[in-house]
CHARMM-style PDB file with segment names, atoms N, HN, CA, C and O in Angstrom:
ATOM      1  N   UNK     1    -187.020 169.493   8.857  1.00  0.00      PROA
ATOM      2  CA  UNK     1    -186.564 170.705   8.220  1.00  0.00      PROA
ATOM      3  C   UNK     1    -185.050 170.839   8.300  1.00  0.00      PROA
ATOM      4  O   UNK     1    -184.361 171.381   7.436  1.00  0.00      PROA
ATOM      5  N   UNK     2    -184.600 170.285   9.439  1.00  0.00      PROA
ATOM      6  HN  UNK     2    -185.160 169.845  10.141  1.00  0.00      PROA
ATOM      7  CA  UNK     2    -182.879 170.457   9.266  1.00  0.00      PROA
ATOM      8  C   UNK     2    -181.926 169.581   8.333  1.00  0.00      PROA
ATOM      9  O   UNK     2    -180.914 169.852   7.687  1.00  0.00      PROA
ATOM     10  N   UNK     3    -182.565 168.581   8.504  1.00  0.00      PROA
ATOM     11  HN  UNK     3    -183.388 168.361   9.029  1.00  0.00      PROA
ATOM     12  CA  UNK     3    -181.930 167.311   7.087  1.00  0.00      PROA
ATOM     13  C   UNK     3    -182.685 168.187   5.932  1.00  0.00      PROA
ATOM     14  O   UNK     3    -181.836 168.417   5.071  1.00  0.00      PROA
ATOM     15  N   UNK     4    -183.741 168.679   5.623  1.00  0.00      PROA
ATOM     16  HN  UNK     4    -184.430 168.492   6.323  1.00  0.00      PROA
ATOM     17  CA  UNK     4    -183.986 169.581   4.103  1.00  0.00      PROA
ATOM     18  C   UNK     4    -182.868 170.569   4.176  1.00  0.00      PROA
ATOM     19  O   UNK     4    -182.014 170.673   3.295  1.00  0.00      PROA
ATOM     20  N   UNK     5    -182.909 171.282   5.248  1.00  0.00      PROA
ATOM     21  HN  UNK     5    -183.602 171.198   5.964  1.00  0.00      PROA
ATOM     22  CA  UNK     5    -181.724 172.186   4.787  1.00  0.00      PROA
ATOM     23  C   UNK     5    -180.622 172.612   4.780  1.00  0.00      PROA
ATOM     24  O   UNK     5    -179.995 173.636   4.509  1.00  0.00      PROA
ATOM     25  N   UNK     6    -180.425 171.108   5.318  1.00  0.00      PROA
ATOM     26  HN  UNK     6    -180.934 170.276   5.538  1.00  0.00      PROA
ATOM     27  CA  UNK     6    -178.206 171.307   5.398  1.00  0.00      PROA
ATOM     28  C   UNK     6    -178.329 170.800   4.245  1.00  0.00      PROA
ATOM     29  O   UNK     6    -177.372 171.251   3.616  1.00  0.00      PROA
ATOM     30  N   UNK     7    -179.227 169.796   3.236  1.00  0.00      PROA
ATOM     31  HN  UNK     7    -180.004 169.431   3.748  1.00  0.00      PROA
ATOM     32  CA  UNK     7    -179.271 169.264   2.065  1.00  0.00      PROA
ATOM     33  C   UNK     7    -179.038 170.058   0.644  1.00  0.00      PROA
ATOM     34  O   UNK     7    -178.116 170.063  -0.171  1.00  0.00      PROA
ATOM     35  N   UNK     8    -180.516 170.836   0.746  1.00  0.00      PROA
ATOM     36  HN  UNK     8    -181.265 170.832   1.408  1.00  0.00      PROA
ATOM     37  CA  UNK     8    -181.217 171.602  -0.344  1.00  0.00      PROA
ATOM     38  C   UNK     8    -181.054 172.691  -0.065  1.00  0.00      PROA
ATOM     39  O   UNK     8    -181.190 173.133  -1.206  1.00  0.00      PROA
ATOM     40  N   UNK     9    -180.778 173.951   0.796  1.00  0.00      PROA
ATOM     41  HN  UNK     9    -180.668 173.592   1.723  1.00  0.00      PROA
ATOM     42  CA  UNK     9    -180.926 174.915   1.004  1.00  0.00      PROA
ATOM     43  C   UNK     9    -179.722 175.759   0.901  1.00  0.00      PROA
ATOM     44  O   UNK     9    -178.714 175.471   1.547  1.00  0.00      PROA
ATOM     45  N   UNK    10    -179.780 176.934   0.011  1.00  0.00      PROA
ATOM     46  HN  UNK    10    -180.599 177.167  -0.514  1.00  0.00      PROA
ATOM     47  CA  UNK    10    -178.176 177.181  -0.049  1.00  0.00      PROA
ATOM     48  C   UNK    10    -177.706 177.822   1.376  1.00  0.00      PROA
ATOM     49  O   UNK    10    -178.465 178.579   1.982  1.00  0.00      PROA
ATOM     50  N   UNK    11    -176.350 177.466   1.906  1.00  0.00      PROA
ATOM     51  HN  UNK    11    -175.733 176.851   1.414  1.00  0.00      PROA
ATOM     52  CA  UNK    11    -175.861 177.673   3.021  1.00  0.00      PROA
ATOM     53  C   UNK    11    -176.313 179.609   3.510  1.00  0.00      PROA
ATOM     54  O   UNK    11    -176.701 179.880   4.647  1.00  0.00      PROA
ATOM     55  N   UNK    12    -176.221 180.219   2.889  1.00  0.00      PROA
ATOM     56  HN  UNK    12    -175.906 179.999   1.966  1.00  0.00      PROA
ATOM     57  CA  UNK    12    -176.170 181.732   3.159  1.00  0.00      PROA
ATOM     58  C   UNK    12    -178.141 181.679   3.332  1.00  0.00      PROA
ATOM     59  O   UNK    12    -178.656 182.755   3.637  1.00  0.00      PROA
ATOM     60  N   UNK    13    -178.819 180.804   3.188  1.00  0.00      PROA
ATOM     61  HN  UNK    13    -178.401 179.931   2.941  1.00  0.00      PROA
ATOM     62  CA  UNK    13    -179.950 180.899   3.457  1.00  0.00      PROA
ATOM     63  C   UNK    13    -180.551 179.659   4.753  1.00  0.00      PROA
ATOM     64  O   UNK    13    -181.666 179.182   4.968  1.00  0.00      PROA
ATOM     65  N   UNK    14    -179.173 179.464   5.429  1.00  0.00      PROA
ATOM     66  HN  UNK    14    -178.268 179.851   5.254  1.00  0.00      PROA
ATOM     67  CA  UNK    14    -180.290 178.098   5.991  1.00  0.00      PROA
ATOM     68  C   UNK    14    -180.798 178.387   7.331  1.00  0.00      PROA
ATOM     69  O   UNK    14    -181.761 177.745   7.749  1.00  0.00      PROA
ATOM     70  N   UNK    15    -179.983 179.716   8.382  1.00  0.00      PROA
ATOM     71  HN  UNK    15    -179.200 180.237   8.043  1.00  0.00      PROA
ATOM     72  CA  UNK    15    -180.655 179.902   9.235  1.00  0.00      PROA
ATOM     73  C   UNK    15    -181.661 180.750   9.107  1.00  0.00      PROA
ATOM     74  O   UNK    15    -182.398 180.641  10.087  1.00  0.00      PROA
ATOM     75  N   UNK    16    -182.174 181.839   8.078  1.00  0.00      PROA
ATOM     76  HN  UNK    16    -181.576 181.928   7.282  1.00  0.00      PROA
ATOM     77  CA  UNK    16    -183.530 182.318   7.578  1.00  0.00      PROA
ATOM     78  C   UNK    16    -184.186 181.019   7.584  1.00  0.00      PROA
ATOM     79  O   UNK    16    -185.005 180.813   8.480  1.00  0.00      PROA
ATOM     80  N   UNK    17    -183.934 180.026   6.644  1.00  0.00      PROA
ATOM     81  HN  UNK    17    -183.269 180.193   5.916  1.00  0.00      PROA
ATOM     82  CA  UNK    17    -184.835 179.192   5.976  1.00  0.00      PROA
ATOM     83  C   UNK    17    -185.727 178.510   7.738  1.00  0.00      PROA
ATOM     84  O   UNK    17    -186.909 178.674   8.038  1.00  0.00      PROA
ATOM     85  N   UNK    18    -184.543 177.706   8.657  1.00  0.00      PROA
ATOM     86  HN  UNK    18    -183.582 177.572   8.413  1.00  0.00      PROA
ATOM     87  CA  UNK    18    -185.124 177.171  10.018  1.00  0.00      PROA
ATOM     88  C   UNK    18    -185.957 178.130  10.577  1.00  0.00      PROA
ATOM     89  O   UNK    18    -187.153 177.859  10.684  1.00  0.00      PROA
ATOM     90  N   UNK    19    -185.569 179.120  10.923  1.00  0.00      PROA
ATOM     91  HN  UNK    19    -184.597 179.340  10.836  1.00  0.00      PROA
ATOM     92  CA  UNK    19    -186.212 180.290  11.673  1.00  0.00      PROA
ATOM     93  C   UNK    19    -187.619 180.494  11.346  1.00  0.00      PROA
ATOM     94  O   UNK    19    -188.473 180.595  12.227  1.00  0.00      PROA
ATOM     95  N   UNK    20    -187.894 180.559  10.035  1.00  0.00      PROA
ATOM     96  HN  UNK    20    -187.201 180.477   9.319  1.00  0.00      PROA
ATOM     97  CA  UNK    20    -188.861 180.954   9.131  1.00  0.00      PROA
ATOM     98  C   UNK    20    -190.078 179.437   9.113  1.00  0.00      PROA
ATOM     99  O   UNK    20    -191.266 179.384   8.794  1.00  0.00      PROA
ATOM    100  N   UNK    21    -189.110 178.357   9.610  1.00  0.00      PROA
ATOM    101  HN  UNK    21    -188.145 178.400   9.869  1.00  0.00      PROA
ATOM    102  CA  UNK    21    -190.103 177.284   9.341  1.00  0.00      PROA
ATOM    103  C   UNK    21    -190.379 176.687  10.246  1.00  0.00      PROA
ATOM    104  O   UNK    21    -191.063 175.667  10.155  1.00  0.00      PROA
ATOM    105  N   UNK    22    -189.772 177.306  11.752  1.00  0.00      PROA
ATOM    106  HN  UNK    22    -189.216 178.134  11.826  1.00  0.00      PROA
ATOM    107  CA  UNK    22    -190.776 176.962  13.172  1.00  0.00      PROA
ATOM    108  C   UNK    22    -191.942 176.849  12.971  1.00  0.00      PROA
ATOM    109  O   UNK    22    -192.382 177.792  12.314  1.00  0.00      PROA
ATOM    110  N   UNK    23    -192.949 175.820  13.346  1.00  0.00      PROA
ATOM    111  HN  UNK    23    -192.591 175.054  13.880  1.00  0.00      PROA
ATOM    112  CA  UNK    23    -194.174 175.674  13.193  1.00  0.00      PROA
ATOM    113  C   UNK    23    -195.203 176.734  14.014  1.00  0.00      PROA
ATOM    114  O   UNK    23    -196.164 177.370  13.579  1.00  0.00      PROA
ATOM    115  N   UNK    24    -194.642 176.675  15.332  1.00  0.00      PROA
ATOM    116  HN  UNK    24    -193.862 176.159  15.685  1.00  0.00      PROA
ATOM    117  CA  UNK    24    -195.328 178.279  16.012  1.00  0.00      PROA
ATOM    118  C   UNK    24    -195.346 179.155  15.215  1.00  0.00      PROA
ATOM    119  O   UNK    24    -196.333 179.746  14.777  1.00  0.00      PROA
ATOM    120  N   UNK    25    -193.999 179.341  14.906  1.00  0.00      PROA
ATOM    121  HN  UNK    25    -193.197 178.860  15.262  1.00  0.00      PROA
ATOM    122  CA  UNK    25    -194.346 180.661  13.893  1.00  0.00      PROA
ATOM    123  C   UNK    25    -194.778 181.162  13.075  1.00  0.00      PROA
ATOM    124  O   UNK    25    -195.199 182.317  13.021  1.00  0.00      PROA
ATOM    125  N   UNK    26    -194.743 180.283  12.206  1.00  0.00      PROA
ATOM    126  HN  UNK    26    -194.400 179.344  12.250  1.00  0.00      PROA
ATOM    127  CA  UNK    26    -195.287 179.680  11.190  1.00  0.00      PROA
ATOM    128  C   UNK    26    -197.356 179.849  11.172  1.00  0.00      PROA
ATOM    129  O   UNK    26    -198.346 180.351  10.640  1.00  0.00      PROA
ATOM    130  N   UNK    27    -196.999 179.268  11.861  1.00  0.00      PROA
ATOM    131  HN  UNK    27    -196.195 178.860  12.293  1.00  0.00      PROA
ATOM    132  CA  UNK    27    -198.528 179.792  12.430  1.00  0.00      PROA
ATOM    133  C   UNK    27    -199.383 180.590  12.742  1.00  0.00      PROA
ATOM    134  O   UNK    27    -200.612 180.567  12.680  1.00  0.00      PROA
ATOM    135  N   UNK    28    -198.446 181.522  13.189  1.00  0.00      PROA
ATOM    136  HN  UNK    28    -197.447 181.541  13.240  1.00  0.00      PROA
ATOM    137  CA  UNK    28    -198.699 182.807  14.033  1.00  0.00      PROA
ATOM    138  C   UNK    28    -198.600 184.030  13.020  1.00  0.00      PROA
ATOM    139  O   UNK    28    -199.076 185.165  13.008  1.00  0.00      PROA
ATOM    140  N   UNK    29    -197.862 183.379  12.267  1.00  0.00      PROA
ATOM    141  HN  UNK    29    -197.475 182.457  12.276  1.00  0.00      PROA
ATOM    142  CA  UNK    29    -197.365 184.558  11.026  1.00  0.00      PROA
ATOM    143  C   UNK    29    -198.644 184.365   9.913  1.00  0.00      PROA
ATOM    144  O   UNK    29    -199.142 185.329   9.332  1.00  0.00      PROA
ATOM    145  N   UNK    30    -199.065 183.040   9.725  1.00  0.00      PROA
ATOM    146  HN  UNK    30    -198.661 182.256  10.196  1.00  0.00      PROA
ATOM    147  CA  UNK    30    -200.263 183.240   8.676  1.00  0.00      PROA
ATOM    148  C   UNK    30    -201.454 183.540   9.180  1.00  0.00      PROA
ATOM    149  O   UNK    30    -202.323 184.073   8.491  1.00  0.00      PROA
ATOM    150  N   UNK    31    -201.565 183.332  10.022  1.00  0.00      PROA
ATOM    151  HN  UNK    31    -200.859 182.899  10.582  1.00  0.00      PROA
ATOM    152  CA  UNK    31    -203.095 183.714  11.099  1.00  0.00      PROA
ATOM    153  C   UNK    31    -203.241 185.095  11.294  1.00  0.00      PROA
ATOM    154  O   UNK    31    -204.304 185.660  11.554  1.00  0.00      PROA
ATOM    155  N   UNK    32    -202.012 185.682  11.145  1.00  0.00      PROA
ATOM    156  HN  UNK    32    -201.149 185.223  10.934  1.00  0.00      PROA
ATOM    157  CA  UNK    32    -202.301 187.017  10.948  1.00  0.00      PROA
ATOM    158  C   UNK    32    -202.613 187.824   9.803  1.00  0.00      PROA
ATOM    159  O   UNK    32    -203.246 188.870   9.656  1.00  0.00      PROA
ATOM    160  N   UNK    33    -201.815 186.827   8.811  1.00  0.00      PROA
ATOM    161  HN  UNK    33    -201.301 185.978   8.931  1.00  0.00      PROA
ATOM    162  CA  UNK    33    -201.970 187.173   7.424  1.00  0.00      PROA
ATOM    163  C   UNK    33    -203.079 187.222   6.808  1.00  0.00      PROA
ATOM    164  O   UNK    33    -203.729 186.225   6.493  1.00  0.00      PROA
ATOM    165  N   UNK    34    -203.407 188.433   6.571  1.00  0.00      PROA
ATOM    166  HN  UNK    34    -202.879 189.242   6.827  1.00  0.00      PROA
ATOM    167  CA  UNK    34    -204.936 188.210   5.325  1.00  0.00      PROA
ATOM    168  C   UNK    34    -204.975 187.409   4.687  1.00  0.00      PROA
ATOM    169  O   UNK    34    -206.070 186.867   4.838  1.00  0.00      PROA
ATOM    170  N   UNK    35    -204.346 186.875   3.903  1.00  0.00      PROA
ATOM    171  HN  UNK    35    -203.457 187.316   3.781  1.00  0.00      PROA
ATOM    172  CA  UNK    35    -204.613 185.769   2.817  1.00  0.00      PROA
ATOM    173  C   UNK    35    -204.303 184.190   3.822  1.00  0.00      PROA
ATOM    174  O   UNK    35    -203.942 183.134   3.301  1.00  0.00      PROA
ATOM    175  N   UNK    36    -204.523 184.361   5.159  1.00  0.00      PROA
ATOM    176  HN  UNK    36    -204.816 185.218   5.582  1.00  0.00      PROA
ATOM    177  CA  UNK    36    -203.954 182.986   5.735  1.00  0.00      PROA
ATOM    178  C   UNK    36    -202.416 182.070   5.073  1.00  0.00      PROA
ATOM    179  O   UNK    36    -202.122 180.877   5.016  1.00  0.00      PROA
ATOM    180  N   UNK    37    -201.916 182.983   4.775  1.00  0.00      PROA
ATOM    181  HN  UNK    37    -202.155 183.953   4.821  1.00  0.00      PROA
ATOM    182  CA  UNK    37    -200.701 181.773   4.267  1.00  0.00      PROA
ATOM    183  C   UNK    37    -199.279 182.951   3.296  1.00  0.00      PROA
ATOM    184  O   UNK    37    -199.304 183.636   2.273  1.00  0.00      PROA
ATOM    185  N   UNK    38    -198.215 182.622   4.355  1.00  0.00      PROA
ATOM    186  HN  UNK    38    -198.195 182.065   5.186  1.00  0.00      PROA
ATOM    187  CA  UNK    38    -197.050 183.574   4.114  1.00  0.00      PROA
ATOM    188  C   UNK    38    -196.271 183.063   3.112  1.00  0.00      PROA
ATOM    189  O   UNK    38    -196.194 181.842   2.971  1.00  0.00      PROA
ATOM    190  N   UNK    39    -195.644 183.869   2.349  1.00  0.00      PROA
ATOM    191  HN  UNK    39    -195.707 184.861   2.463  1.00  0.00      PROA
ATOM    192  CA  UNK    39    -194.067 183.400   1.499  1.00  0.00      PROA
ATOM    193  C   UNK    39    -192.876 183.940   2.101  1.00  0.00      PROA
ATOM    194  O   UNK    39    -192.877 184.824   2.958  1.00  0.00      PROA
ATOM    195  N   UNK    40    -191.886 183.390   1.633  1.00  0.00      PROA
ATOM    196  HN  UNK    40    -191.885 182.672   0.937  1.00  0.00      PROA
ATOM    197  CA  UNK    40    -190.522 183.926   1.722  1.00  0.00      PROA
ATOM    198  C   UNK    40    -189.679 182.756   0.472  1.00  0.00      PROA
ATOM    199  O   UNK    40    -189.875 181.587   0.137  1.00  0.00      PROA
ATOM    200  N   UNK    41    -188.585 183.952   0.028  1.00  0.00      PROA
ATOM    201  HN  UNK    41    -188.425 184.901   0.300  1.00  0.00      PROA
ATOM    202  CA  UNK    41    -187.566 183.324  -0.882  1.00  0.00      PROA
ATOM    203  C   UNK    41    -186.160 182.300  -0.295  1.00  0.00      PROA
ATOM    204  O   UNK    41    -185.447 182.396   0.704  1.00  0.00      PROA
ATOM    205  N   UNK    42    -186.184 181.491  -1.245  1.00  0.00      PROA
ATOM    206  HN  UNK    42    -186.763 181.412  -2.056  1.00  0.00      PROA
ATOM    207  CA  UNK    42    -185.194 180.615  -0.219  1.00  0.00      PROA
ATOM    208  C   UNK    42    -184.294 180.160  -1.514  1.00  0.00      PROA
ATOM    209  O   UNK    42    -184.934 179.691  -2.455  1.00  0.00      PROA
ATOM    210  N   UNK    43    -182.987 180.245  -1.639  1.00  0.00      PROA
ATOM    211  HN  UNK    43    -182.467 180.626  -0.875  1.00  0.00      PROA
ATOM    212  CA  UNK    43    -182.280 179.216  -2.717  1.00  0.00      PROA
ATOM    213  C   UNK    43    -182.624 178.315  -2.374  1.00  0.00      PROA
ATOM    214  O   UNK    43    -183.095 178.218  -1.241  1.00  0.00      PROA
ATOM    215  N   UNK    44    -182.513 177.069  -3.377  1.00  0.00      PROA
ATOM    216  HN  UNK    44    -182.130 177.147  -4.298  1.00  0.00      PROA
ATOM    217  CA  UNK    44    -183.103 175.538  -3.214  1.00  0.00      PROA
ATOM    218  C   UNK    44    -182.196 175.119  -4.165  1.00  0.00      PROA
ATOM    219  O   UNK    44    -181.992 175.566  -5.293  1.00  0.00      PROA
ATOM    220  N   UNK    45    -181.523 173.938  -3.399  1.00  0.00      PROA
ATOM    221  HN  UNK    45    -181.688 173.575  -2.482  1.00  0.00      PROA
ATOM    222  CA  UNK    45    -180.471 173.400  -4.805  1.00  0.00      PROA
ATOM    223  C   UNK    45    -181.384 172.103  -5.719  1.00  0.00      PROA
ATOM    224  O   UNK    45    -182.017 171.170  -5.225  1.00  0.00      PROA
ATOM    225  N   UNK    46    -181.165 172.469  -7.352  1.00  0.00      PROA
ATOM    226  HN  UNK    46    -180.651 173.227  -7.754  1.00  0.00      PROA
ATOM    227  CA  UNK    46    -181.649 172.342  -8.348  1.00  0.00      PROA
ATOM    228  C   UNK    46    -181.127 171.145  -8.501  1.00  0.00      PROA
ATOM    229  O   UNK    46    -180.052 170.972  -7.929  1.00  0.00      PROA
ATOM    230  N   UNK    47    -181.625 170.143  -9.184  1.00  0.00      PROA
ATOM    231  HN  UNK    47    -182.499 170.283  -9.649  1.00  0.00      PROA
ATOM    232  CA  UNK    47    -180.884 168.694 -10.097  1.00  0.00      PROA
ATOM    233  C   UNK    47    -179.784 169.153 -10.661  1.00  0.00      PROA
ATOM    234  O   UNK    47    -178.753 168.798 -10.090  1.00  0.00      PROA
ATOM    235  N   UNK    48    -179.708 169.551 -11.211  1.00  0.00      PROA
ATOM    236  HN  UNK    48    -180.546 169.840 -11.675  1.00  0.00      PROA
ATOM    237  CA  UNK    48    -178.433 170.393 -12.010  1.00  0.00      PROA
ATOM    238  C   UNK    48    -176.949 170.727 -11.043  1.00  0.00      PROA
ATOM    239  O   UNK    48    -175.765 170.732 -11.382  1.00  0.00      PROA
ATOM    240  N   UNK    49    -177.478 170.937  -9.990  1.00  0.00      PROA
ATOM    241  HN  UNK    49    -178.439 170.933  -9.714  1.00  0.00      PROA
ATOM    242  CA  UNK    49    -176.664 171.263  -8.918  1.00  0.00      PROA
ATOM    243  C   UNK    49    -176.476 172.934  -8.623  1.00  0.00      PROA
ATOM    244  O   UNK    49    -175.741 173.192  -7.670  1.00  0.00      PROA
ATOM    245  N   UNK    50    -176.949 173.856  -9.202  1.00  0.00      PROA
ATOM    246  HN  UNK    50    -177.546 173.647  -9.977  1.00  0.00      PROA
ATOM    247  CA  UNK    50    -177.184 174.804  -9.071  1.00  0.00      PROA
ATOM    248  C   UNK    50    -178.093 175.468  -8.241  1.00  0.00      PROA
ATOM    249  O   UNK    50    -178.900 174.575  -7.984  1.00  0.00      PROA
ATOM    250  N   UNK    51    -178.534 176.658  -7.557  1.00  0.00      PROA
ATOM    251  HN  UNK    51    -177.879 177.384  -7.766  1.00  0.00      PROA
ATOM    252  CA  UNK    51    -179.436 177.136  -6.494  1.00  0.00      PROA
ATOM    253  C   UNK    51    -180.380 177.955  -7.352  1.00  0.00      PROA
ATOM    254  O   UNK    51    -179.844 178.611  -8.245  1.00  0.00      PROA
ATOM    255  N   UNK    52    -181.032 177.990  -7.290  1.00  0.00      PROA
ATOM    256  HN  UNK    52    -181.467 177.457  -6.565  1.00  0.00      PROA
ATOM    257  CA  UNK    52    -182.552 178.722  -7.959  1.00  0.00      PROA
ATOM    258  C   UNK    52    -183.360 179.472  -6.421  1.00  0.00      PROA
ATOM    259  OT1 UNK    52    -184.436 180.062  -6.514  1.00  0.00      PROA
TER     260      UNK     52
END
């Protein structure tokens, strides 16, 4: 996850993005979740070179 997101991840999102993708947590956060399985928004840099 840290080579994905010094890569792909826009900078103003990359310590959300790690935080968010601890596997404990990660875990802990959908197991609680009714639907078993969480989102969150993340820029992601595009082919283009742009963040979406």
């Amino acid at each position: 996850m840290q080579r994905f997101a010094s890569r792909y991840v826009h900078p103003a999102d990359r310590e959300r993005f790690l935080s968010f993708t601890v596997p404990a947590a990660l875990y802990e956060r959908a197991s609680a979740s009714p639907k078993s399985f969480i989102t969150a928004p993340f820029r992601i840099l595009m082919s283009d070179g742009h963040y979406a």
